[in-house]
Every structure is written in structure tokens, then in C-alpha cells.
N, C-alpha and C positions, 0 to 999 in steps of 0.2 A: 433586489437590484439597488445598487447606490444611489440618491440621488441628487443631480447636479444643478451647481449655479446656472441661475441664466443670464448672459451677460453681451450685452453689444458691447578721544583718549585726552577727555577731555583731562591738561596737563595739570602739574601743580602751581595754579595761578601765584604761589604765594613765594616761589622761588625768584631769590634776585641773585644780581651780580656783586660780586665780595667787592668794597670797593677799600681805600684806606681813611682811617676814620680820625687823621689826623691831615692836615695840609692842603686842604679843598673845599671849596666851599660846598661842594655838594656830597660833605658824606652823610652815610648811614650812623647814625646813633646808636642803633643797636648789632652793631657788625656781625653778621650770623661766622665768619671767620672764626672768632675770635670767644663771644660769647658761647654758653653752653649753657643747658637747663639743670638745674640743682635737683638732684631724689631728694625726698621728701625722708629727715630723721626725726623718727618721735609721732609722726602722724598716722591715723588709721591707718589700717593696713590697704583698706581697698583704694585710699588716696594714692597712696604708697606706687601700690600695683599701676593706678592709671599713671605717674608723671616720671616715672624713671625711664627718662629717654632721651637719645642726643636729637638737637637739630639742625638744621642748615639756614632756616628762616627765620628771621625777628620774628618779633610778638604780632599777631595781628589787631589788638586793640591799640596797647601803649606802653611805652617803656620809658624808663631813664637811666640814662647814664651820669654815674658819678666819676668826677676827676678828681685824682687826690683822696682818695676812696679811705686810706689808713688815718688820712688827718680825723675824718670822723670816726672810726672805728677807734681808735688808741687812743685820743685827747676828749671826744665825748660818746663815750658808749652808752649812757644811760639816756642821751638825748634821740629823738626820733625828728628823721624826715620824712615828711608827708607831700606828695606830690598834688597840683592842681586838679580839679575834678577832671573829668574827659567822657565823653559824650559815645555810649556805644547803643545802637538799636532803639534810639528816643530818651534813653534814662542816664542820668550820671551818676558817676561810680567813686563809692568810699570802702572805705577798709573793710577788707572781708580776706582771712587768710590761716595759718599753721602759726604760731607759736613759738615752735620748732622747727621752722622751715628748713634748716641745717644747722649743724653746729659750727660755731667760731672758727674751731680749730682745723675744719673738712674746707671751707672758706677761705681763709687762708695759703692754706697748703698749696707751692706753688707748684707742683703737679697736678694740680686738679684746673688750673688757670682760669678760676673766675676772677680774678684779678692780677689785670694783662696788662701789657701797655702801654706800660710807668702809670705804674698805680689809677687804672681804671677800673670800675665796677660795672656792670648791665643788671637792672630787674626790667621783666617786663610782664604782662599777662596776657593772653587770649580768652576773650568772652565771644559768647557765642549767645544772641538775643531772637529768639525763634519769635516769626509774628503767630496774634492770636491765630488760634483755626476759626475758620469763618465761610468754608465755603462744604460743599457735603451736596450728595444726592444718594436718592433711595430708587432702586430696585424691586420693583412690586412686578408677581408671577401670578398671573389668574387663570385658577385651575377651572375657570367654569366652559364646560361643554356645550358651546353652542349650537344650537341647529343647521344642521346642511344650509349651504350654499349651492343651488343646482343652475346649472345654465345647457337650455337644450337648443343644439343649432338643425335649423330643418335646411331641408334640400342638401344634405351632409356630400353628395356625390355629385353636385354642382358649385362646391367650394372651390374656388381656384387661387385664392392667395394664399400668401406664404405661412401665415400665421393671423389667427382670430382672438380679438378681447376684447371680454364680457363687461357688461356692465362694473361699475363699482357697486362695492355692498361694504359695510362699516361689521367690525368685531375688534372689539377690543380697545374701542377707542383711535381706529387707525381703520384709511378705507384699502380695499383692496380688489383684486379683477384675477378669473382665470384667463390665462395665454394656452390655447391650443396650435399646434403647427399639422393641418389635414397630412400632407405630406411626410412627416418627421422632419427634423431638426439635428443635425449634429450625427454621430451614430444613426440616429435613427433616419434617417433621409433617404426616401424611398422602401421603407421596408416597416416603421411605425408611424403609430400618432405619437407625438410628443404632448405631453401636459403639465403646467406648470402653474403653483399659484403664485400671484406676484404684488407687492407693494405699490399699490397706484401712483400713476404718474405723476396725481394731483397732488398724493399727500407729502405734506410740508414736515420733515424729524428738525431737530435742535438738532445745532450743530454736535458731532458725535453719537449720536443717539442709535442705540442699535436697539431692536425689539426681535425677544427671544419668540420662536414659534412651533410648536407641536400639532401638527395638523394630520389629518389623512385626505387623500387624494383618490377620487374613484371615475371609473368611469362606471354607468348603471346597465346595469342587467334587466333589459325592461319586461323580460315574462318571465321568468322566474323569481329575480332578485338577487342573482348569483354574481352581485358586483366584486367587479375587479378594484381591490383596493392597496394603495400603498402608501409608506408614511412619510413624513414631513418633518425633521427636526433641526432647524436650523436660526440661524439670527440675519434680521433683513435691515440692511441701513442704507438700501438708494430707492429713490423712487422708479418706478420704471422696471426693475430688477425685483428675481423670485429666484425661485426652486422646484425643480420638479425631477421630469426623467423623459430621458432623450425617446426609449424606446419602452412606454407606458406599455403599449400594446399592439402586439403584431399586426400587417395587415390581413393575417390568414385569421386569426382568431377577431377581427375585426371585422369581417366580413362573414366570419363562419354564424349562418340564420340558428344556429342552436345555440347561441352565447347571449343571444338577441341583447345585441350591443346597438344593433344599427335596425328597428323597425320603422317602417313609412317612412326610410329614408331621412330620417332623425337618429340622433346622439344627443344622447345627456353626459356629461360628465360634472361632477360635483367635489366641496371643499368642505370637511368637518373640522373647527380650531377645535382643539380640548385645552390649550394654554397659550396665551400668549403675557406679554411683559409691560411694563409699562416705565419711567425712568423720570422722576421729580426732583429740580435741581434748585437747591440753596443756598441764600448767603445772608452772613448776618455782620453789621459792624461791630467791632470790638467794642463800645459801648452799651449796645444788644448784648452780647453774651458776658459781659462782665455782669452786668444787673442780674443775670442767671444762676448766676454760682452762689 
């Protein structure tokens, strides 16, 4: 039988509006209009492959625009302009680039239109500054078999509420209580016992914390030992809340004296972990993990 809970586009930020980059005092510099991004000639190949492509958006680091763009290309080509540092993810940024980032003559060419405008130019770049990792948790699964969990209720046939829990008892690091419903529970309501094991009220998870759990579920077979057993595998993250099954065990085999489920008017039913989980969470300052490497 299964067993069940128990339970009471993001857009392109980096898109704007084309504006004119001439006659106002609030234009764009780097007008995605008008600009385009240059393939990469002469450079690795796998460079290559990543930047051949058109776009609609400025640079999201920095860019400049050159006015007048031939005066420095035709009257001083051997000379270079270098723009002011600019500040991306904490660090400032100097020369780092192709060689051969295009040729003159591809440049140029005024169907290719990187110089538009009356003679305007656009360079710009996108960096992208990832912070340190610094935060991490582990996942620990403990295969150790602990010993039953038994809790036996007497006067079983003088029970009148809706549902019984047990004591807490600690496994794993984590406390826990079976929930019995004499009557059943859900499905089983009026026709089984329901049984379930459950995550104590009291105990306190980290926020998110879920704890995986492999257990068996039995009710005892008190003269033979011919227990009724079922399994448990699931992950428990509220307090209060468990797992079990609605309809553990009929009333007719419940009360049948050769299953001796129910002697002197007592039931036992009992809780075996074989694994549960356990979840330790990290952080360490970028200074910490720098010293590490």
C-alpha cells in the first residue's frame, strides 16, 4: 500500500528604447539603433564562434563613442585612444582584447554601418564579474539501524479520541512521536487503524531543511511475532507532520484473537529508522577562501 502525507518570464532587463543620439540632451551613446557588434577576424576560432552576432542593446559595462571617427583613422592611425578606467563588480578595467578585432577595410565599408551618422563610431564591452562562492551546505545520509521505537497503548477499546501521540524519542539527531487514529483517518475512517510516524512538534529545522527518512512501520504481533510491517520513505520538513497509511490495518484483522494484535486489551505498534539525513550549512568571506587557494 502507498503511503501518505499527514497533513492538517523574467524579461530582457537590458532592452531600451532607440532614442536619437543626436539633438537631446538625454541621448543614448551607444544607440543600439544604429550600432552593431563586429565578428571577430583573425582571432581564435572559439572567440570567433562566441561574438558573431547582432544586437539590439548597448554594452552593459561601457562604451565610447567617437565623433569624427575618420579624422583619427586617416590623419592618425598609428596613434591609439585609450579610454578612462570604469569600475565593473569592484575592479577596474584596462586593456585586454583581439589584435585583430576586424579589419580596416570590413570597418569601413559603408554597408557594414559601424560608422554612421556623419561619421560616428561605437566600441563598447560587456563583463560580466561573478562574486566569490562562499556559501555551500552538505548532505549527510546515515545508514545506521536504529532500534525499535515501540509505544504500547493499554485499555485500546476504551480509546475515544480522534487520534493518539506518543511520547517523543530522538534518532538521528531530530526528535520524533508516532500518531495513531483508533478509528482510521482519511480512507480509513471507520474501517482501519491509521498509523503514522511524525516529526515532533517541538522540533526546531533551519529554515528549508528537509530530512530524508527510511523507516518501517509495524504494528506487533504479540504471541507469535508475526508483525504487520510497512515501509516509510520519504522527506519530512514541518514539525507536526509525518507519513504513514490511512488504512495500516483492518478492523477485522484487528480484532481477529489469532493475529494477536490486540492481547489484554493493549496494542503495540512500533518505528525502525534504517536511514535518515542530516543537512550542514556554510559560509565563508572572500577573504577566507582566498587564503585557501
Amino acid at each position: 500500500m502507498q503511503q501518505q502525507r499527514l497533513k492538517e518570464n523574467q524579461g530582457d532587463s537590458h532592452n531600451v528604447s532607440l532614442v536619437p543620439t543626436k539633438g537631446t540632451n538625454n541621448a543614448v551613446p551607444c544607440n543600439p539603433q544604429s550600432s552593431r557588434l563586429a565578428a571577430i577576424n583573425g582571432a581564435e576560432h572559439r572567440l570567433s564562434a562566441e561574438q558573431k552576432f547582432m544586437r539590439t542593446r548597448p554594452p552593459s559595462a561601457y562604451c565610447v563613442r567617437i565623433e569624427s571617427c575618420s579624422e583619427l583613422m586617416t590623419r592618425s592611425p598609428n596613434l591609439q585612444y585609450e579610454t578612462r578606467p570604469f569600475s565593473v563588480g569592484g575592479f577596474n578595467w584596462t586593456t585586454w582584447g583581439s589584435p585583430n578585432f576586424i579589419q580596416a577595410k570590413q570597418f569601413k565599408a559603408k554597408d557594414k554601418e559601424y560608422i554612421f551618422d556623419d561619421d560616428q563610431c561605437v566600441f563598447g564591452v560587456d563583463i560580466s564579474v561573478y562574486p566569490y562562492f562562499n556559501q555551500w551546505e552538505i548532505l549527510s545520509i546515515d545508514k545506521t539501524v536504529y532500534g525499535p521505537n515501540s509505544w504500547k497503548l493499554m485499555k485500546f477499546s476504551t480509546l475515544t479520541r480522534d487520534f493518539y501521540i506518543s511520547d517523543d524519542f530522538s534518532v538521528g539527531g531530530k526528535n520524533w512521536a508516532l500518531k495513531v487514529y483508533p478509528n482510521g483517518n482519511g480512507t480509513g475512517e471507520g474501517n482501519s487503524l491509521s498509523l503514522y510516524v511524525i516529526l515532533s512538534e517541538n522540533q526546531i529545522l533551519k529554515t528549508y531543511e528537509k530530512v530524508y527518512v527510511r523507516a518501517k512501520l509495524r504494528v506487533l504481533d504479540q504471541k507469535q511475532s508475526k508483525h504487520l510491517q510497512k515501509p516509510i520513505l520519504s522527506w519530512f520538513d514541518t514539525p507536526g507532520e509525518g507519513f504513514g497509511f490511512e488504512q495500516f490495518v483492518s478492523f477485522t484483522d484487528l480484532q481477529n484473537p489469532a493475529k494477536g494484535f490486540i492481547v489484554d486489551d493493549s496494542l503495540t505498534v512500533q518505528v525502525q529508522f534504517e536511514a535518515t539525513s542530516s543537512t550542514n550549512y556554510y559560509s565563508a568571506n572572500a577573504a577566507q577562501l582566498m587564503s585557501n587557494l
